[in-house]
C-alpha positions, 0 to 999 in steps of 0.5 A, spaced: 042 919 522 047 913 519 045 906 521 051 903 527 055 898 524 055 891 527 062 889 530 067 886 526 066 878 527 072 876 524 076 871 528 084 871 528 088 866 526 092 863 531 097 866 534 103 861 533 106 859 540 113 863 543 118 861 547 116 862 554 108 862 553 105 857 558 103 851 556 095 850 555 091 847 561 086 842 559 080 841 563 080 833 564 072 835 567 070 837 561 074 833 556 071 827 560 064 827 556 068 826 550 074 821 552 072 814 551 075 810 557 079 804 554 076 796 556 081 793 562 085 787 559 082 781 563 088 777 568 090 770 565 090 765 570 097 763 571 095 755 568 093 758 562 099 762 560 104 755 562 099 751 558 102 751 551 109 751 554 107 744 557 103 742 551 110 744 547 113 740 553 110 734 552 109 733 545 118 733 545 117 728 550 114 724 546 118 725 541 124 723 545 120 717 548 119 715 541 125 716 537 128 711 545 123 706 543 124 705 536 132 705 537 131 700 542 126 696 537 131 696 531 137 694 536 133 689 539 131 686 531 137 686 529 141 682 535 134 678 533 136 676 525 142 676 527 143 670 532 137 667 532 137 659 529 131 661 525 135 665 519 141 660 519 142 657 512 139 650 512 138 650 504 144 651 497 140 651 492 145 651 486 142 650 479 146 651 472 153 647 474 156 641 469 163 644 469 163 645 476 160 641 481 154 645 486 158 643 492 164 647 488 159 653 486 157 655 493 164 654 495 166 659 491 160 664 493 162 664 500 156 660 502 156 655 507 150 651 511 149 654 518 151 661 516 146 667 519 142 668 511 143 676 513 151 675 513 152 673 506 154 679 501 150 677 494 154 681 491 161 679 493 158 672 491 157 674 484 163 677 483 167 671 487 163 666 481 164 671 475 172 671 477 172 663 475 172 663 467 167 657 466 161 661 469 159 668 465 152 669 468 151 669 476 145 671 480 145 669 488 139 671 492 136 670 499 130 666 500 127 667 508 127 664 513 134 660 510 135 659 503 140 662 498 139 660 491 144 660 486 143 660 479 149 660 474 150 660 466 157 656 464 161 658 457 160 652 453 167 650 450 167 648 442 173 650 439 181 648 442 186 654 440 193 652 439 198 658 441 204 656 441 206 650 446 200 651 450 192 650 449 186 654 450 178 653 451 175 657 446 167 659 446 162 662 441 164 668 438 171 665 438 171 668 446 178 664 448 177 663 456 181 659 459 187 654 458 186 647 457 187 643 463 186 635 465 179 634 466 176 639 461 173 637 455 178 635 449 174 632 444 174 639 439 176 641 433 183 644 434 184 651 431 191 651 430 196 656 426 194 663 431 202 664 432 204 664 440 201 666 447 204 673 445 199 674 439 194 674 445 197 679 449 199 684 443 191 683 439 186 679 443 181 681 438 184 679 433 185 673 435 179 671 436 175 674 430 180 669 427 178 663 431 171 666 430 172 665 423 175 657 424 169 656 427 164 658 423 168 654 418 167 647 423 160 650 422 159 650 415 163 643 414 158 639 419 153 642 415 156 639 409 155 632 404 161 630 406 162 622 408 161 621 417 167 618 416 171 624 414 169 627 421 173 634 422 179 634 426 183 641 426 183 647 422 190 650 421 190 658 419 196 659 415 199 667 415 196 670 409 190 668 411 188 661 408 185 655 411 185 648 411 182 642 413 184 636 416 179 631 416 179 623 418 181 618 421 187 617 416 187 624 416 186 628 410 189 635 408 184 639 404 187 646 402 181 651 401 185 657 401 181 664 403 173 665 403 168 663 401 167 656 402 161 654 401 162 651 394 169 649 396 166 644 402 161 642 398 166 640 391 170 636 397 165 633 399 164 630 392 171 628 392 171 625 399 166 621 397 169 618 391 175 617 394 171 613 399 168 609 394 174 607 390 177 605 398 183 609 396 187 614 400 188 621 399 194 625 403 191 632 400 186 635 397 188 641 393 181 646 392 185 653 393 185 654 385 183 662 385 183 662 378 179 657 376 176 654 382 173 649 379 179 645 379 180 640 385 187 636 385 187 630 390 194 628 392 194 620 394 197 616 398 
């Protein structure tokens, strides 16, 4: 007799859900063993939720307070610097002034006794003491509680520049500054021979490289043997260039022609003694010989 087979235990797949079956009923009893019941969120008192917005609150506050505060204080400061007598202008310290007085520079700066020290433009100062040609340097600067000190560097004039019917003050570098006026220094070696004020106008560097040139010239001739009593009086620069010399009480020409000059000077220098020694009188020197140089020709009177 055949042995009874067990049953079939296989289980069937899952049959996909249908339209129209019923939805499947779950036992929440029986799930509650398995379902873990989710911690209650605790209640927040309602002075803890508004705490950080009053925080908020009161950190704005204070910012506001803050900002009225020190708004009031710098207006409060400043109708302070401004008014009080304590920053008023008790002292004008004025240092490098010849040409111009020191009342005449703190004039021309705008700086008076008495004025609030925080009113005065430094700046415009400068500008204002840079604009009269005497000065080329110019610093202003406020001491507290009520200084302002000025310090000023001057153009020293050494050479009068003749250009046509008027005359100028002439600096180093041949810078040519301003016109002559009465009072300004008069005693300088007159550079004359430059054309007319139209020269200026057309070429203004050229112009005073040629006064440079004059001038080193002066500076040559001071620093020469020549006699003290043929002291330098004008140097006339002719229009191709050459120069000459007038030299003198009884003034005397000395024609040097074009550069270089020191042997020239120095030839004259020689001649003028000579002439000193025999007490005689020249009119013109002649020492513009290219060719030979060597040669020195005196005009007498």
């Amino acid at each position: 007799m055949k042995p009874k087979l067990p049953a079939n235990r296989r289980v069937a797949r899952p049959r996909a859900p249908v339209a129209g079956d019923a939805p499947p009923v779950f036992d929440d009893a029986a799930c509650d063993t398995e379902r873990e019941e989710a911690p209650a969120r605790p209640r927040v008192p309602w002075g803890e939720r508004l705490r950080p917005v009053l925080k908020g609150a009161r950190l704005v506050l204070g910012a506001a307070v803050f900002v009225a505060t020190a708004g009031a204080s710098s207006y409060g400061l400043y109708r302070y610097v401004g008014t009080s007598k304590r920053f008023h202008v008790t002292h004008v310290v004025v240092e490098g002034g010849k040409q111009r007085s020191d009342e005449a520079i703190a004039r021309t700066a705008g700086v008076a006794a008495g004025a609030n020290v925080f009113s005065i433009d430094l700046d415009a100062s400068r500008r204002a003491l840079l604009a009269d040609p005497w000065i080329e340097r110019a610093e202003v600067r406020r001491k507290l509680p009520g200084t302002i000190s000025i310090k000023v560097g001057e153009r020293q004039p050494i050479s009068i520049v003749t250009l046509g019917g008027a005359a100028y003050l002439a600096a180093t570098a041949g810078k040519v500054f301003k016109r002559l006026e009465p009072g300004d220094p008069d005693d300088l070696v007159v550079i004359s021979g430059l054309g007319g004020e139209g020269e200026m106008l057309r070429d203004r560097a050229s112009v005073e490289r040629t006064v440079q040139r004059a001038q080193e010239l002066a500076a040559e001739w001071e620093q020469s043997s020549a006699p003290r009593s043929f002291a330098l009086q004008e140097i006339h620069v002719g229009k191709d260039g050459t120069m000459s010399i007038v030299a003198g009480r009884d003034p005397v020409v000395l024609s040097l022609g074009k550069p270089p000059f020191r042997d020239k000077l120095a030839r004259a220098a020689r001649v003028l003694g000579e002439i000193e020694r025999r007490r005689a009188q020249a009119a013109i020197v002649f020492l513009d010989n290219e060719a030979h140089p060597e040669r020195v020709v005196a005009r007498m009177r």
